[in-house]
N, C-alpha and C positions, 0 to 999 in steps of 0.2 A: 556609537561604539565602532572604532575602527577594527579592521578586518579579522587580524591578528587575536585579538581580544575576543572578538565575538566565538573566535574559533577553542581558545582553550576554556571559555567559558565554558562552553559546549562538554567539551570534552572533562572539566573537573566538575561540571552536573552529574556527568552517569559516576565518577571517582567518588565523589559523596557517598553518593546512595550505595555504593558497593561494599560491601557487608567484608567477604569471602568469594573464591573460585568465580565460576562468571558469572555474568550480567547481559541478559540480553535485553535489547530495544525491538519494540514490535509497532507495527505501522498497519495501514489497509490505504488499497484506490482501488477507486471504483463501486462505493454506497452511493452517488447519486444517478447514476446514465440510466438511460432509458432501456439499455439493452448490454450483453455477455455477462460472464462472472463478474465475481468479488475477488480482488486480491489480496493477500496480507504477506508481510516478510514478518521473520526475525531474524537477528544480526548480533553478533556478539564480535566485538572488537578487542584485541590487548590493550593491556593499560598503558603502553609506550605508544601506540599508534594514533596518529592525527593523519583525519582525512582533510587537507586543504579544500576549501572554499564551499565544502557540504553544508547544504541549509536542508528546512526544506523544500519537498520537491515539487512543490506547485511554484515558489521563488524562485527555481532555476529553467534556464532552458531547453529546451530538449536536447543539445546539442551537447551542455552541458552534463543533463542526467545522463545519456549514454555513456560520458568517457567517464564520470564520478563511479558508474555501476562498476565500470571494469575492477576501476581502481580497488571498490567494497571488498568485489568478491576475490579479488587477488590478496586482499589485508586480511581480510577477518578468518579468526579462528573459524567458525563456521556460522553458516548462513541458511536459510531454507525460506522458500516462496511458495503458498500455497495456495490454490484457489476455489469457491464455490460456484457454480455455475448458475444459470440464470431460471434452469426449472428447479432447483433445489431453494433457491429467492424468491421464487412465487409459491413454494413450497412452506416456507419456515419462516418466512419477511425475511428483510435485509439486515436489520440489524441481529437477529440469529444465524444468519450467514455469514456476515461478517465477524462472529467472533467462534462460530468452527473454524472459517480459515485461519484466524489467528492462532486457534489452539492448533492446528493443521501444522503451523507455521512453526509455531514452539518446540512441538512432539517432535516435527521431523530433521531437528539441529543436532550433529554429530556429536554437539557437546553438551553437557547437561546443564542445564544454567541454574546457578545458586538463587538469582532474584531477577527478577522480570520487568522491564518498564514499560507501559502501555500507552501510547498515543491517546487523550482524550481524556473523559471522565466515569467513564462506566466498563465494568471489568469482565472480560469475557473468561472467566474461570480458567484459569492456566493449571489450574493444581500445583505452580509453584509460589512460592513467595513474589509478590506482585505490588504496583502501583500504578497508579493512572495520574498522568500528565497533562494536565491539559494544555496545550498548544505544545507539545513534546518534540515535536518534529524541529521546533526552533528551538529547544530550550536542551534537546538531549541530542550526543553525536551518534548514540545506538539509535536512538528512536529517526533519526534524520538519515540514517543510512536505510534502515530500513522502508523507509518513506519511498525513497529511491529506486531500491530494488524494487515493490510492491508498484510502481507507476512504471515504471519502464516495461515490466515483464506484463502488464497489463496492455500498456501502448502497444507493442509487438504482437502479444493474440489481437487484439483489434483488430488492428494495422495488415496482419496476416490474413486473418479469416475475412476482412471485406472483398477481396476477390471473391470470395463464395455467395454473395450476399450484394449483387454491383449495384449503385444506383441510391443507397442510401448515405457514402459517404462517410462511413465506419471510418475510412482513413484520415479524415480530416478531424471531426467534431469524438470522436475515440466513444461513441455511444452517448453523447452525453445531448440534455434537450434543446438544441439550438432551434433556431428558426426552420435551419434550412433541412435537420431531421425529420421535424414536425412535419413539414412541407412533403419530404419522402413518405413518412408514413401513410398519409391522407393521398401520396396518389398511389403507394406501392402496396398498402395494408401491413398487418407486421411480420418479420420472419421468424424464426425457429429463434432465432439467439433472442428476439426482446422480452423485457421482462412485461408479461400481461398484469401483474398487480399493478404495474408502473403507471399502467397505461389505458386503463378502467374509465378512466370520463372521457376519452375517446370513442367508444365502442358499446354506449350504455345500450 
């Protein structure tokens, strides 16, 4: 599917599904690293707007998601990022932290959304009219925007808070269980941000 195509496809998936009034797409990054929050966006777009070359956001580059972000958050009617942190994850699991952010995500959009699209296959109770997407982030231009917002605003607290934390390489591997974290962990032990349920056959 050449480019063009793949784009208003995108963009007449969330046009179907919209009922009335808005439509948001909702996303999450960061259910697997070994360590910080959970993020989740929601985004709600007009129905004239096309974001050129939005996929999602693990298919694009980082160089990429930065300048797509701007673009989101300059288009969309309204937008909101919200995140759970890494003692509330060892607290609840991940997959109940990942869908308060979501709801986080929803509640806190300026605009009230008539119907809900959800990245994946399992529903994090929105209390609004909802569906679940599975592979959404390629298939919706709400759920792929929001894909976006939710990893970029993740990459930056990483990316940020590794000064706090030197030695583990937060800026590179963005939390996630590479060799060379492994390798940190085993000589630095774990800090305050990693998630401990994560990280249980380590430390039995």
């Amino acid at each position: 599917m050449i480019e063009k195509e793949r784009i208003r496809a995108m963009k007449q998936f969330d046009l179907d599904r919209k009922k009335s009034g808005y439509l948001a797409g909702v996303d999450e990054a960061g259910r697997g690293p070994l360590a910080g929050p959970v993020f989740a966006a929601a985004v709600i777009l007009a129905d004239d707007v096309i974001i050129e070359g939005i996929n999602d956001s693990k298919k694009l580059s980082e160089k990429k998601r930065e300048l797509l972000y701007d673009e989101i958050c300059e288009k969309a009617i309204s937008y909101c990022v919200a995140s759970v942190d890494e003692k509330e994850i060892d607290d609840i699991n991940i997959l109940q932290a990942t869908f308060k952010a979501m709801r986080n995500a929803v509640s806190g959009l300026s605009v009230t959304p008539d119907y809900v699209l959800i990245d994946g296959n399992k529903s994090p109770s929105t209390s609004f009219a909802e569906e679940t997407v599975v592979k959404g982030d390629s298939k919706s231009m709400s759920i792929a925007a929001a894909s976006i917002l939710a990893k970029v605003s993740r990459d930056r607290y990483i990316t940020e808070i590794a000064d706090k934390y030197p030695g583990y390489g937060f800026e590179k591997h963005k939390g996630y269980g590479t060799k060379a974290h492994y390798e940190a962990i085993e000589k630095l032990g774990i800090c305050p941000i990693h998630r401990k349920t994560f990280l249980r056959k380590l430390f039995k």
